[in-house]
C-alpha positions in Angstrom: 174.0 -134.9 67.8 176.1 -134.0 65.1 175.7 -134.2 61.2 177.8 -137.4 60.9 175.9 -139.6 63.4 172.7 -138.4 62.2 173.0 -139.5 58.8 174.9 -142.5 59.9 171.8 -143.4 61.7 169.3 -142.6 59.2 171.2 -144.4 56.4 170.8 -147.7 58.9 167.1 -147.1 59.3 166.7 -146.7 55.6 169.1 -149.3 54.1 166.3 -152.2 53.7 163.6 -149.8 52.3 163.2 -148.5 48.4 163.8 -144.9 49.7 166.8 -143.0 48.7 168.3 -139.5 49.9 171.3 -137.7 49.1 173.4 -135.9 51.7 171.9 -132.7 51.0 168.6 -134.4 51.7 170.2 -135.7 54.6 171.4 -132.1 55.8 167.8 -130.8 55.5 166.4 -133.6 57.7 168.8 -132.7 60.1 168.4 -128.8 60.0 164.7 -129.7 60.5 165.0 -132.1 63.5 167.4 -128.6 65.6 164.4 -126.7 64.3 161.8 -129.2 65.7 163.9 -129.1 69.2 164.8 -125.2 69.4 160.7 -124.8 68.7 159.8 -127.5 70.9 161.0 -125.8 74.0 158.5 -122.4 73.3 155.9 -124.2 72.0 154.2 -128.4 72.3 155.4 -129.6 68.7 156.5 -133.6 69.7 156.7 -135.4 72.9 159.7 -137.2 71.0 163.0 -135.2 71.7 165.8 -138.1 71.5 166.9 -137.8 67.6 167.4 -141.6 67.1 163.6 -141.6 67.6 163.1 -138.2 66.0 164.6 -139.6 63.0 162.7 -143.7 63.2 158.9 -142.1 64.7 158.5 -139.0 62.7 161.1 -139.3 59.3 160.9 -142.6 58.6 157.6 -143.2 59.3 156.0 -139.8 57.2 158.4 -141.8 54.5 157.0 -145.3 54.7 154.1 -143.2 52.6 156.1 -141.9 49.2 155.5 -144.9 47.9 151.9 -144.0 46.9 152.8 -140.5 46.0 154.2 -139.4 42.2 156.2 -136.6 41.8 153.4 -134.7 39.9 151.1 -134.7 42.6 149.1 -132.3 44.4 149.5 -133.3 47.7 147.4 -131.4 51.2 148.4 -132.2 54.6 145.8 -132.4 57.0 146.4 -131.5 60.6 150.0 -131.2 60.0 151.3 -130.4 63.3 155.0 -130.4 63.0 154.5 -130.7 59.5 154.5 -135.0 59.6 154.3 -136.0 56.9 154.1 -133.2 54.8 157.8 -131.9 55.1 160.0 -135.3 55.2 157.8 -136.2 51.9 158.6 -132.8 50.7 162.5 -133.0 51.3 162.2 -136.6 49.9 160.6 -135.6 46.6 161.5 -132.0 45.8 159.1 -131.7 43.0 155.7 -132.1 44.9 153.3 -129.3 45.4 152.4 -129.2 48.8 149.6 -127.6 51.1 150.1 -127.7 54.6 147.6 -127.1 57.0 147.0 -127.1 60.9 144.2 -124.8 62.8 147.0 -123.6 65.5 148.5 -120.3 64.2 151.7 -120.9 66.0 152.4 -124.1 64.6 152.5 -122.4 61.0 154.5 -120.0 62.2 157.2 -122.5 63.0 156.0 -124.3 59.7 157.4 -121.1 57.7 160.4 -121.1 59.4 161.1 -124.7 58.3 160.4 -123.8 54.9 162.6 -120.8 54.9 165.5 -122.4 56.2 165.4 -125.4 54.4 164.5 -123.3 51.5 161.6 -125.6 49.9 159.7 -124.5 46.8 156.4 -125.1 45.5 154.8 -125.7 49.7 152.9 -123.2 51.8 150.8 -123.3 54.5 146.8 -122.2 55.9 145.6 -121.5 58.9 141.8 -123.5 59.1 140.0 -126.2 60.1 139.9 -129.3 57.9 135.5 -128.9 57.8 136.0 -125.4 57.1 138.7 -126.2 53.8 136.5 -128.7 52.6 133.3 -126.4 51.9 135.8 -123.9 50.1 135.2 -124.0 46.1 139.5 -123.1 46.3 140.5 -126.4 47.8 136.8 -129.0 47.7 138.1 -132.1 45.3 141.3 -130.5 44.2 144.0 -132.3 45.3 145.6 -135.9 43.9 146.5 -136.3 47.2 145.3 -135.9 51.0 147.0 -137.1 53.9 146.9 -137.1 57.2 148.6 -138.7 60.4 147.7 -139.6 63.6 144.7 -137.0 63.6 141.4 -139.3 64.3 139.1 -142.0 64.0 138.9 -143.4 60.3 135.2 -142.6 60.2 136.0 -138.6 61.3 139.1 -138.6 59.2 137.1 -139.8 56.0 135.1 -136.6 56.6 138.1 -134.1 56.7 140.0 -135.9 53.7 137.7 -136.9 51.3 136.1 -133.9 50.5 139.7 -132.2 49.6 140.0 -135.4 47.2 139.6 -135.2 43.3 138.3 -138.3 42.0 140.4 -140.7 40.9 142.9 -139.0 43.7 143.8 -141.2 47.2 143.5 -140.2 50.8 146.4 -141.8 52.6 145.7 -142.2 56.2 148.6 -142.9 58.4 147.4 -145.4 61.4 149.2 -147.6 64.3 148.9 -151.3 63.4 145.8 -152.3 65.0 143.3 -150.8 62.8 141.1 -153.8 61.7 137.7 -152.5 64.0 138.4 -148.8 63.3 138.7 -149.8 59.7 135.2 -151.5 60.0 133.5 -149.3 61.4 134.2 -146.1 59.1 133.3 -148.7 55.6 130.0 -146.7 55.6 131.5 -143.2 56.3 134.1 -143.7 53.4 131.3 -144.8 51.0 129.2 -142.5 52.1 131.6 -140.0 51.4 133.2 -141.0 47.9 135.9 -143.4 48.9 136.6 -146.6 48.4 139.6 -148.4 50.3 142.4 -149.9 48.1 144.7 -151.1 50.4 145.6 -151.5 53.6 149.4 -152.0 54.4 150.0 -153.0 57.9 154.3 -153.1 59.0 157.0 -152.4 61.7 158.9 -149.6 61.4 163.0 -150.6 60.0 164.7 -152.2 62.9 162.0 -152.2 65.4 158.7 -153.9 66.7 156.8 -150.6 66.5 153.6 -151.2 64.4 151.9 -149.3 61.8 149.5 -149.2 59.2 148.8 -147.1 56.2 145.5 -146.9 54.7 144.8 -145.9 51.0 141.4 -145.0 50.1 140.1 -144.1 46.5 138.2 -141.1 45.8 135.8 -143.0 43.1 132.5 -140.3 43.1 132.0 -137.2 44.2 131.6 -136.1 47.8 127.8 -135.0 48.7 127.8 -131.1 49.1 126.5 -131.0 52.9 129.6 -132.8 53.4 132.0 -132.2 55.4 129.4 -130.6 57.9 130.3 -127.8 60.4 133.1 -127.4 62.6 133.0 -129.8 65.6 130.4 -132.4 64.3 132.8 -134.8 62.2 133.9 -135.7 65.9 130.6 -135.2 67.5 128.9 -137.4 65.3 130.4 -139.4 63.4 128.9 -140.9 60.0 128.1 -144.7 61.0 
């Protein structure tokens, strides 16, 4: 696809939403869906290869979140991946200081890359598990924000983000739209863990019926200290 189409295409997606991007924001999207594609072929990064989804599944959606970001914020990205949402939120607001991390070395090796060609400041990445992050003096309760999409169940996911949280900071959990029961169900694990959810924002993606839901939660008190627990028992056993 070339330059043109893309950002004729992403302007459409984008034209009924409070987000705005300039073209050189525009060029780095598209420099970092090649990236995504040229990576994607050495190593698993996103079953989604067309760019018109490219550009609606991963951009737009990691977007849909900046509007509970400020541009001062601390911001970790948990399980990054591909870097969703951690880079598009980067590009979007250029002034954010960003943590990225994902336990899959090769992944951060393409991560770097991304950073170095679309020469972002003030981001970096670590190689660890979420449980491990969370018990290190370094990172526990730092950040204004944690975030985190499509990584697991609310009631694990509380355990990986809200450790990372400072209070009075928000873990923004990106979900699909049918979250009502797996919001239930992880009420005592967020409380249990310092949270406190205050909002829940269920949509469709621009120009589509694909549904999703984002999920704010409120870091209000601190996080006990045997929390999170080791590696592996978030998912194992979860808090319910």
């Amino acid at each position: 696809m070339e330059i043109e189409d893309f950002e004729k295409i992403f302007y459409k997606y984008i034209e009924d939403l409070k987000i705005k991007l300039n073209k050189e924001q525009i060029q780095k999207f598209y420099t970092y869906m090649n990236l995504l594609l040229e990576w994607n072929e050495k190593i698993n990064l996103t079953a989604i290869t067309k760019p018109d989804e490219i550009i609606l599944k991963h951009f737009i959606d990691c977007l849909m979140i900046t509007k509970y970001i400020k541009s001062n914020d601390k911001l970790i990205d948990i399980g990054t991946g591909a870097g969703f949402p951690g880079i598009p939120v980067k590009i979007h607001e250029e002034e954010l200081k960003i943590t990225l991390v994902d336990s899959l070395n090769k992944r951060l090796i393409f991560l770097e890359e991304v950073i170095k060609k679309l020469d972002l400041e003030g981001i970096n990445v670590i190689h660890s598990r979420a449980e491990e992050l969370g018990k290190n003096k370094i990172y526990r309760e730092k950040f204004d924000v944690v975030t985190s999409r499509a990584v697991a169940n609310l009631s694990i996911l509380a355990e990986y983000l809200l450790p990372l949280c400072k209070v009075g900071g928000r873990c923004i959990c990106m979900k699909s739209a049918d979250i009502e029961d797996e919001l239930n169900n992880a009420k005592k694990a967020i409380e249990i863990l310092g949270g406190k959810v205050i909002e829940k924002d269920i949509f469709s993606l621009p120009k589509s019926n694909i549904g999703r839901s984002i999920i704010v939660i409120e870091k209000v008190k601190n996080t006990p200290s045997k929390f999170p627990r080791k590696p592996g028992m978030p998912s194992k056993e979860p808090i319910i």
